[in-house]
TORRO-137146 format. One record per residue (C-alpha): residue in one letter; x, y, z; chain; residue number from 1. Coordinates in Angstrom, 1 decimal, m for minus. Layout:
REM residues N
<pt code="A" xx="X" yy="Y" zz="Z" unit="A" pos="NUM"/>
...
***
This chain:
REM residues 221
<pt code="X" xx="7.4" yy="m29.1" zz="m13.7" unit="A" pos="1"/>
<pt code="X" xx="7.6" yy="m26.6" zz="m16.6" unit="A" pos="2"/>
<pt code="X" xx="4.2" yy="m24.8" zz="m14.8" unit="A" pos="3"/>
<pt code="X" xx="5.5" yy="m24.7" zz="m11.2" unit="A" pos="4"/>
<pt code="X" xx="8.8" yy="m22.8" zz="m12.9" unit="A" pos="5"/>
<pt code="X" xx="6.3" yy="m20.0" zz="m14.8" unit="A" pos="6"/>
<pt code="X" xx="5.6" yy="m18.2" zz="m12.1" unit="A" pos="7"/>
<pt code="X" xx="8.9" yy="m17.8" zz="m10.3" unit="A" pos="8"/>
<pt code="X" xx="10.2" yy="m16.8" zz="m12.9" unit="A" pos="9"/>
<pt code="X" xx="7.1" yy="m14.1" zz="m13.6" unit="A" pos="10"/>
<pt code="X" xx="7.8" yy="m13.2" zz="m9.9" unit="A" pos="11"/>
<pt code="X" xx="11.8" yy="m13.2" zz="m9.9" unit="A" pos="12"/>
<pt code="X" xx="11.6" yy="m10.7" zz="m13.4" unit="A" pos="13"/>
<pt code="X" xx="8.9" yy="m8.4" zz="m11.6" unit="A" pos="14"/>
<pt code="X" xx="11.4" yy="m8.2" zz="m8.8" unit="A" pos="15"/>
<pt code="X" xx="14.3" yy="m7.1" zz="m11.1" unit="A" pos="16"/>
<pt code="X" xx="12.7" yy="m4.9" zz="m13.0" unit="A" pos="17"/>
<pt code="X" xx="11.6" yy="m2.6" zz="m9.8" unit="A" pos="18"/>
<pt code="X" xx="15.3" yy="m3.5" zz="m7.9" unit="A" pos="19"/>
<pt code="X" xx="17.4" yy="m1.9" zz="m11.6" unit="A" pos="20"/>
<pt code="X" xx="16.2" yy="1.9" zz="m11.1" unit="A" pos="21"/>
<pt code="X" xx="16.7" yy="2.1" zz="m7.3" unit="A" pos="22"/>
<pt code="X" xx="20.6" yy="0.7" zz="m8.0" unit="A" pos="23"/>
<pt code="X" xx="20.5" yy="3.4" zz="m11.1" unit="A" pos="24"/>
<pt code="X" xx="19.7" yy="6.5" zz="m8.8" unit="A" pos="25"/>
<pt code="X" xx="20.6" yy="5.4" zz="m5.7" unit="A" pos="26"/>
<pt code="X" xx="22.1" yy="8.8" zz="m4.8" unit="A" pos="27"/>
<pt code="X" xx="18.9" yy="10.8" zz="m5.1" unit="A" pos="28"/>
<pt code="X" xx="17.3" yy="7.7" zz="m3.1" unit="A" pos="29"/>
<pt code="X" xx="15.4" yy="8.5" zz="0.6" unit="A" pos="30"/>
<pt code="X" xx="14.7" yy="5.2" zz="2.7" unit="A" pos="31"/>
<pt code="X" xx="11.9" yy="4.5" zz="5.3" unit="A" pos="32"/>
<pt code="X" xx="10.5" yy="1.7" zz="7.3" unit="A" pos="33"/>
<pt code="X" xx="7.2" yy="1.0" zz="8.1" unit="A" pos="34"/>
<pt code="X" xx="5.2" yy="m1.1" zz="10.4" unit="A" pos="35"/>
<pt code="X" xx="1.9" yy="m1.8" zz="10.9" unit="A" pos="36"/>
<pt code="X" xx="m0.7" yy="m4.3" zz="11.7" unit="A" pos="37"/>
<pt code="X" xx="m4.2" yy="m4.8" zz="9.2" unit="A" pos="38"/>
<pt code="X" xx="m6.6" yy="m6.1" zz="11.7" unit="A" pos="39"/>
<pt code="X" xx="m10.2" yy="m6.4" zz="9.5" unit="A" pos="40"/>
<pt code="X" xx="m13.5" yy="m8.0" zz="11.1" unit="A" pos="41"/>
<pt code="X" xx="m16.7" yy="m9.1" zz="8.5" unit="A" pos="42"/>
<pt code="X" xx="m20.0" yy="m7.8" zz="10.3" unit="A" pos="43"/>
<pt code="X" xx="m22.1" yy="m8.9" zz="7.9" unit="A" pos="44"/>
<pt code="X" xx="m21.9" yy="m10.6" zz="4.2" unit="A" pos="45"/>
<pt code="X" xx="m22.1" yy="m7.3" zz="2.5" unit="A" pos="46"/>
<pt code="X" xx="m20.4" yy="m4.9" zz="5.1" unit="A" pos="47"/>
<pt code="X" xx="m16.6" yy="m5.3" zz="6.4" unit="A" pos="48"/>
<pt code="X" xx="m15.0" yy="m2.8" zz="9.0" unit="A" pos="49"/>
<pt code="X" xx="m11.4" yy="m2.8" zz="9.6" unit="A" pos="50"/>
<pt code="X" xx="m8.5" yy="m0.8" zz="12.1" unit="A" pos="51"/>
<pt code="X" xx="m5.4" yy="m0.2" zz="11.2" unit="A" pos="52"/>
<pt code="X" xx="m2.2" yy="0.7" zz="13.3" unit="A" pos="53"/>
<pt code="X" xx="0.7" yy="1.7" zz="11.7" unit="A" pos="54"/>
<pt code="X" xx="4.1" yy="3.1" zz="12.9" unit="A" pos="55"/>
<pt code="X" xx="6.5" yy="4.8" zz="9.8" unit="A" pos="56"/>
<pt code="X" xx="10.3" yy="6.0" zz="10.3" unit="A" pos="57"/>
<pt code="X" xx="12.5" yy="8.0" zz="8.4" unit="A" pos="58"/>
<pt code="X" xx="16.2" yy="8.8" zz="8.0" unit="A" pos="59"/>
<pt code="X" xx="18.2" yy="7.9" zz="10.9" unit="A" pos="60"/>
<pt code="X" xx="14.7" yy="6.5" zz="13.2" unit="A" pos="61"/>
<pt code="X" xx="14.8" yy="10.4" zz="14.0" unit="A" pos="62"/>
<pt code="X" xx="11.4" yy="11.3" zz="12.2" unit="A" pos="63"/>
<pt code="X" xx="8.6" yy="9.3" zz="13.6" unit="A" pos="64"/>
<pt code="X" xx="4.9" yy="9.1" zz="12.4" unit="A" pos="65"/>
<pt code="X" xx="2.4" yy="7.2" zz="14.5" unit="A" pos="66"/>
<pt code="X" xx="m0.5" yy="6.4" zz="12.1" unit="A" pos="67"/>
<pt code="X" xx="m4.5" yy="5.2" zz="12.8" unit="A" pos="68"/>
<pt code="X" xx="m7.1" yy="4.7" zz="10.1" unit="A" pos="69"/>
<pt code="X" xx="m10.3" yy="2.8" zz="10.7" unit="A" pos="70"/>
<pt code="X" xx="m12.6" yy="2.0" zz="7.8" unit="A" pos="71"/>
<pt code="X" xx="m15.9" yy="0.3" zz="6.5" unit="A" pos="72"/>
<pt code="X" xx="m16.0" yy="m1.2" zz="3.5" unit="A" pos="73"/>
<pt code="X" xx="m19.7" yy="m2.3" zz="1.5" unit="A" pos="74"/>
<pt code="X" xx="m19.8" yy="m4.6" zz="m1.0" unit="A" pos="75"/>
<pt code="X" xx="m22.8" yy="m4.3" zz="m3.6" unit="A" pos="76"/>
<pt code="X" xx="m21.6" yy="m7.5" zz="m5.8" unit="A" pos="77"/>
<pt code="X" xx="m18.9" yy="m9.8" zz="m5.6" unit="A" pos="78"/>
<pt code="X" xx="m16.5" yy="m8.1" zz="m7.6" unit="A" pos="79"/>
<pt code="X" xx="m17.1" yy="m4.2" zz="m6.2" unit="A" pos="80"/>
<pt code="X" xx="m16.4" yy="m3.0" zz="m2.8" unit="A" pos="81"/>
<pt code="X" xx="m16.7" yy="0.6" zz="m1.7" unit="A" pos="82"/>
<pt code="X" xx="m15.2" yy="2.2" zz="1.8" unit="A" pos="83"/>
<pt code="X" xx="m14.4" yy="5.0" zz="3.6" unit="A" pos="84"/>
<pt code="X" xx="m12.0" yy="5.6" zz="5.4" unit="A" pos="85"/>
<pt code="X" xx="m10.2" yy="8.1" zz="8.4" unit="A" pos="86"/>
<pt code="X" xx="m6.8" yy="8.3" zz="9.2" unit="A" pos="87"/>
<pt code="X" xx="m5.6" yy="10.4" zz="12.2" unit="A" pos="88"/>
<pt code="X" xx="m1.7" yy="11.3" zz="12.0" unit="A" pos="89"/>
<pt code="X" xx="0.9" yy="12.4" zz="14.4" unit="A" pos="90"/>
<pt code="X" xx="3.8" yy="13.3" zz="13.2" unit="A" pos="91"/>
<pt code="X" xx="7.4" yy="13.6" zz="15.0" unit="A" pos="92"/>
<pt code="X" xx="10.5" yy="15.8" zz="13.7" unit="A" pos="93"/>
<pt code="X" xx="13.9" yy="15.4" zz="14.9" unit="A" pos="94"/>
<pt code="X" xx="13.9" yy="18.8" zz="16.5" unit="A" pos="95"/>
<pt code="X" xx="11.1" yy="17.6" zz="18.9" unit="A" pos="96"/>
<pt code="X" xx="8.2" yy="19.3" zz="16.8" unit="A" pos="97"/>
<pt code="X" xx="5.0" yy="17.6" zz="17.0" unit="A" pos="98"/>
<pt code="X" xx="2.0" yy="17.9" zz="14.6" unit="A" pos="99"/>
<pt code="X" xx="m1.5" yy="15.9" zz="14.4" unit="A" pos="100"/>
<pt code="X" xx="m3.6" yy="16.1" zz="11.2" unit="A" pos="101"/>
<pt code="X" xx="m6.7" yy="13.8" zz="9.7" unit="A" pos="102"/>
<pt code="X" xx="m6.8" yy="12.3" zz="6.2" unit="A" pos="103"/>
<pt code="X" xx="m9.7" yy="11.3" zz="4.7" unit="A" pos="104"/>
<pt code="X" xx="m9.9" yy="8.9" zz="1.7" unit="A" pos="105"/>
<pt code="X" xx="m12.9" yy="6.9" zz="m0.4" unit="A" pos="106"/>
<pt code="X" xx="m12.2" yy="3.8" zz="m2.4" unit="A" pos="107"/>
<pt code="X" xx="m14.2" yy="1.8" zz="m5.2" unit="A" pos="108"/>
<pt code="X" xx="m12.1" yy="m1.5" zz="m5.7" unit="A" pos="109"/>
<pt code="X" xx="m13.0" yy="m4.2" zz="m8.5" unit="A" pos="110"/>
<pt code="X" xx="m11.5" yy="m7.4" zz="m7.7" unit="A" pos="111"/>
<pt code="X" xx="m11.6" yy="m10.0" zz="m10.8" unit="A" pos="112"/>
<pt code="X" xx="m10.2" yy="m13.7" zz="m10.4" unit="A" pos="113"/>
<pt code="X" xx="m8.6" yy="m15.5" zz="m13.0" unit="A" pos="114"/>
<pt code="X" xx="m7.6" yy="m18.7" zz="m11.9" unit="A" pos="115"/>
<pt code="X" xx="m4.8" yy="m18.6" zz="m9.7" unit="A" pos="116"/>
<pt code="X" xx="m4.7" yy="m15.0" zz="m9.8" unit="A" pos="117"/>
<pt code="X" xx="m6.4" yy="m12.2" zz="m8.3" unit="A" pos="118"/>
<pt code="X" xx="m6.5" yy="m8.9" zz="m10.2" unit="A" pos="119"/>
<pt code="X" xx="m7.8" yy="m5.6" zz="m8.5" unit="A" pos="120"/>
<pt code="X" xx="m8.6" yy="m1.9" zz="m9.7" unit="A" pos="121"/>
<pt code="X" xx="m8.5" yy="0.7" zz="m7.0" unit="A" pos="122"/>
<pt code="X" xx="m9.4" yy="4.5" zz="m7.6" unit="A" pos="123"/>
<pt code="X" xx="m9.0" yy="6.7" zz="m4.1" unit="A" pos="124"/>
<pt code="X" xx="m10.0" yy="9.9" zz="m3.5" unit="A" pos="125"/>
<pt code="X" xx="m8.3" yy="11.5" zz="m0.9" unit="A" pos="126"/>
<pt code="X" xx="m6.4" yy="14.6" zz="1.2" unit="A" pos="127"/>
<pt code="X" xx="m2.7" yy="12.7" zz="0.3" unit="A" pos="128"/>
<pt code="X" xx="0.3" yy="13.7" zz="2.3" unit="A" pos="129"/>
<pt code="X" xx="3.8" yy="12.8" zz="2.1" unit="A" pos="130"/>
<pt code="X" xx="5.4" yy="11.5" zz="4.9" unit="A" pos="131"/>
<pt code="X" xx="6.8" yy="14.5" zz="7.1" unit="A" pos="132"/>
<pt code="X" xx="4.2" yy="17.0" zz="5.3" unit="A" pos="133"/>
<pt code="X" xx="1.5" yy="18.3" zz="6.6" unit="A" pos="134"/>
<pt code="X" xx="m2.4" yy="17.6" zz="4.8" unit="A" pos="135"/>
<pt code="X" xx="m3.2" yy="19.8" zz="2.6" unit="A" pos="136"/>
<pt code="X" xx="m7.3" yy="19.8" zz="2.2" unit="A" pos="137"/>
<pt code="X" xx="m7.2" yy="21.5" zz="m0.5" unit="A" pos="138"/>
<pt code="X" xx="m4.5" yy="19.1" zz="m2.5" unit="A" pos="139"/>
<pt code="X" xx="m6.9" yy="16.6" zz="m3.1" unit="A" pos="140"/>
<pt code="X" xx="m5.6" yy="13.6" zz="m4.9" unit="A" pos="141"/>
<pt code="X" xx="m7.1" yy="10.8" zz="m6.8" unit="A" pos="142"/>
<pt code="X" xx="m5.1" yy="8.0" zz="m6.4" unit="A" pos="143"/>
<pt code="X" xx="m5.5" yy="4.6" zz="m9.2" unit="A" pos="144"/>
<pt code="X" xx="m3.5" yy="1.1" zz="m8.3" unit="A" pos="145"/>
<pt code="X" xx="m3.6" yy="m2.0" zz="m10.4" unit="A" pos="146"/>
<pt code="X" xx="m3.0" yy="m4.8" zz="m8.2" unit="A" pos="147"/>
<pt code="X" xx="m2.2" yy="m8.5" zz="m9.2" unit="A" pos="148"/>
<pt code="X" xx="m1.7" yy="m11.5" zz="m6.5" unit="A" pos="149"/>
<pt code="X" xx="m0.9" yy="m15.1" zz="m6.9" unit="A" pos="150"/>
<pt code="X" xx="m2.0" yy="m18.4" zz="m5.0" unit="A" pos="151"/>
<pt code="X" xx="1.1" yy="m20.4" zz="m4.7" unit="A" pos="152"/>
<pt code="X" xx="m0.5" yy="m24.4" zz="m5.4" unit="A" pos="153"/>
<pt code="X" xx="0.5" yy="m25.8" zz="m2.0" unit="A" pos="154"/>
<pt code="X" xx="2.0" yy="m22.8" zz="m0.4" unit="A" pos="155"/>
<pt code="X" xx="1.6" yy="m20.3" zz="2.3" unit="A" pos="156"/>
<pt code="X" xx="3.2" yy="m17.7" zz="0.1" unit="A" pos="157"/>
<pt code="X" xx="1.1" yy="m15.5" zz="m1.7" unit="A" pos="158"/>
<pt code="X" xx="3.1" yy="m13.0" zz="m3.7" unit="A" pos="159"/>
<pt code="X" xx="1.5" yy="m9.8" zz="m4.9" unit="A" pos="160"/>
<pt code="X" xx="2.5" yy="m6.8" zz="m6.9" unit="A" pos="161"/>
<pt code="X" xx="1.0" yy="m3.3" zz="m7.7" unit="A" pos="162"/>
<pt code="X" xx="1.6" yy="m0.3" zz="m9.6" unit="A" pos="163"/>
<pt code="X" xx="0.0" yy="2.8" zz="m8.3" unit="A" pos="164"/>
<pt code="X" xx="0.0" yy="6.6" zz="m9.8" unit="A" pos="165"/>
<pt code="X" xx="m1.0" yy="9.8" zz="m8.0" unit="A" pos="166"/>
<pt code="X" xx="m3.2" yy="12.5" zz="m9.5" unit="A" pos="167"/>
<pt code="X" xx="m3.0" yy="15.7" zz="m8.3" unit="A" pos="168"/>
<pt code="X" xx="m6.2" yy="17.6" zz="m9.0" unit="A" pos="169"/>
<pt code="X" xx="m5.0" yy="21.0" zz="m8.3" unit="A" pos="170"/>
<pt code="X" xx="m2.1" yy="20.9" zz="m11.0" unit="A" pos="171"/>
<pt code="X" xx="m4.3" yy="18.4" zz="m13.0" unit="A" pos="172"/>
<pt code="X" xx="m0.8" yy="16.1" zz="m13.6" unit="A" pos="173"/>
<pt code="X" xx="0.4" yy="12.2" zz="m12.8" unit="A" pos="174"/>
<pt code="X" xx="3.0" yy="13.4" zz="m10.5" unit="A" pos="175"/>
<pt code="X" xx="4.4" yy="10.0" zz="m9.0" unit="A" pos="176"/>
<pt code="X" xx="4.0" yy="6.4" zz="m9.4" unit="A" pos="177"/>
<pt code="X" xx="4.5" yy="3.8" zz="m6.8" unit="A" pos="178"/>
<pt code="X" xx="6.2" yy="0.4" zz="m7.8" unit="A" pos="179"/>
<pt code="X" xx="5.0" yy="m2.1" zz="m5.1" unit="A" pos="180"/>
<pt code="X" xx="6.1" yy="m6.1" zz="m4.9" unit="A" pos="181"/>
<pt code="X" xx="5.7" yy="m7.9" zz="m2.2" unit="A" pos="182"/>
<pt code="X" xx="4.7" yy="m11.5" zz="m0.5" unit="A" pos="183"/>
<pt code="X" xx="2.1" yy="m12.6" zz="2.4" unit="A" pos="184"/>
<pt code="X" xx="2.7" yy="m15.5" zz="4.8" unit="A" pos="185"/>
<pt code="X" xx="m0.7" yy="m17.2" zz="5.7" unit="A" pos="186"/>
<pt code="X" xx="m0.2" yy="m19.4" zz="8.7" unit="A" pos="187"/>
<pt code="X" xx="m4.3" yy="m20.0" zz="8.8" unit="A" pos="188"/>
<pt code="X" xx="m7.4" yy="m18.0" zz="7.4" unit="A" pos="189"/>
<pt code="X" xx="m6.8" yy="m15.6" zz="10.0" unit="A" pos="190"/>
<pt code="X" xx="m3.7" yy="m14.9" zz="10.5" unit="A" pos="191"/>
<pt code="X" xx="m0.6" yy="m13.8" zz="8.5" unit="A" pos="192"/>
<pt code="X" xx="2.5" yy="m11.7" zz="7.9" unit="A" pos="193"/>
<pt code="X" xx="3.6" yy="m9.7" zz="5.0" unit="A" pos="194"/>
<pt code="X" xx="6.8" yy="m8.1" zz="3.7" unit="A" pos="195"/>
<pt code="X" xx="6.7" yy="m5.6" zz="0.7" unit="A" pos="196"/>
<pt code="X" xx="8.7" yy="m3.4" zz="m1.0" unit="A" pos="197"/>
<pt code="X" xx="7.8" yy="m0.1" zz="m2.4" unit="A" pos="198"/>
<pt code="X" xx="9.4" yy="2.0" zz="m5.3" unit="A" pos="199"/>
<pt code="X" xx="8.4" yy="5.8" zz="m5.9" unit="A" pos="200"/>
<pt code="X" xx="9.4" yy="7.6" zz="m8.6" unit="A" pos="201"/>
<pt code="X" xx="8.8" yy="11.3" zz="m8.8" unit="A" pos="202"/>
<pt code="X" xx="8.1" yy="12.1" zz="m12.5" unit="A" pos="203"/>
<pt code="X" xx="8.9" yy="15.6" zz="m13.1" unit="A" pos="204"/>
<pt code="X" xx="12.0" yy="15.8" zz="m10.0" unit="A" pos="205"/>
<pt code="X" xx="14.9" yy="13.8" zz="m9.7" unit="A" pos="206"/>
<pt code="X" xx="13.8" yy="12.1" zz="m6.5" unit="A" pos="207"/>
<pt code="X" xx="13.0" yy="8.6" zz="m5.7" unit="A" pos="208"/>
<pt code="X" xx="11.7" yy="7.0" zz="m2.4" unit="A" pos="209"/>
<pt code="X" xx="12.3" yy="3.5" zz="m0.9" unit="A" pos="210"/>
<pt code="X" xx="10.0" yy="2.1" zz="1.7" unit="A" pos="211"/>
<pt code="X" xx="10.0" yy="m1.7" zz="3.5" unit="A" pos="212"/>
<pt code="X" xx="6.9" yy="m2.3" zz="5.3" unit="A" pos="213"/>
<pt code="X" xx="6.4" yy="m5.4" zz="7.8" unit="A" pos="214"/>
<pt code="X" xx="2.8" yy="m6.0" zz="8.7" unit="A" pos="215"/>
<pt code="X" xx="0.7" yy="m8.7" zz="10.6" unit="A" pos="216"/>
<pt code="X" xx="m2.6" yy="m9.4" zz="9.1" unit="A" pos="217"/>
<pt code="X" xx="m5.7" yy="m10.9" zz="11.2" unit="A" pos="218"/>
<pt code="X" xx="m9.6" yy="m11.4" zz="10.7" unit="A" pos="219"/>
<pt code="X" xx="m11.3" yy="m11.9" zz="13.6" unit="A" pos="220"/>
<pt code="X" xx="m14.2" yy="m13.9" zz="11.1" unit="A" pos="221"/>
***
């Protein structure tokens, strides 16, 4: 009993500790929603490619971004995977503005088991926007995310959480990190539907960013 109750409570104090500074600045706080779907197919055993849909909203559901990235990702070894990825944008402002723009972005992701849990290193390279900004190509950002999941013995649940920071090569500075937790619901080995929170914290400005994203998750392998 005493190692089923170790990781709720790991889980429950990860939760608090991201939940205390949104309730601390919650004046200076900007909410969005996103949704998406994470559909990923396995070509071969080495190379993956993957399409990704995603729909974001802002304010009062009067900014809109509409959201497409399709990737390919290789995997040399069983612990390294390297993609590429493109993302095409189109961004919608309350005043009935519309603007389209491209990201591009380039991952190298370690991914280490350790029993029950799954830890991954990500470095990004990429053109970062902000949602409601427009890409920059020359504000490159490098972008490094510890991530840390958990296989729930006997569950469907598999709970995750991340911390990610943003580098900002022009200004050569950590300008924001990301707070992420966050839970998947596998119905099989294809399917399954995820919920996750996400905490920003601007380092040098008072300004902090909430975002709740909903996605559904399916291999076609």
């Amino acid at each position: 009993m005493r190692q089923k109750t170790k990781p709720r409570i790991f889980w429950v104090g990860i939760l608090i500790y991201l939940i205390v500074p949104v309730n601390s600045f919650a004046q200076n706080n900007t909410w969005e929603l996103w949704t998406g779907a994470a559909l990923s197919k396995k070509m071969t055993d080495r190379f993956k490619v993957s399409i990704n849909p995603e729909f974001r909203f802002a304010g009062q559901f009067d900014q809109k971004e509409w959201r497409l990235e399709a990737g390919i990702d290789y995997l040399p070894f069983r612990i390294l995977e390297l993609g590429i990825n493109y993302r095409f944008n189109s961004l919608h402002n309350p005043d009935g503005d519309k603007t389209n723009s491209h990201t591009f972005s380039s991952d190298v992701r370690f991914k280490y088991p350790i029993q029950r849990f799954k830890i991954e290193a990500r470095g990004r390279f990429t053109n970062y926007n902000e949602f409601g900004e427009p890409i920059n190509l020359e504000n490159p950002y490098l972008r490094y995310r510890l991530k840390m999941e958990y296989d729930l013995p006997n569950s469907k649940f598999r709970p995750m959480t991340s911390v990610e920071w943003f580098h900002q090569l022009s200004e050569h500075e950590i300008n924001k990190i990301r707070y992420s937790v966050g839970v998947d619901y596998r119905f099989n080995k294809k399917h399954a539907l995820g919920a996750t929170y996400h905490y920003q914290d601007y380092l040098k400005k008072e300004k902090y960013r909430n975002m709740v994203e909903l996605s559904y998750k399916f291999k076609f392998n």
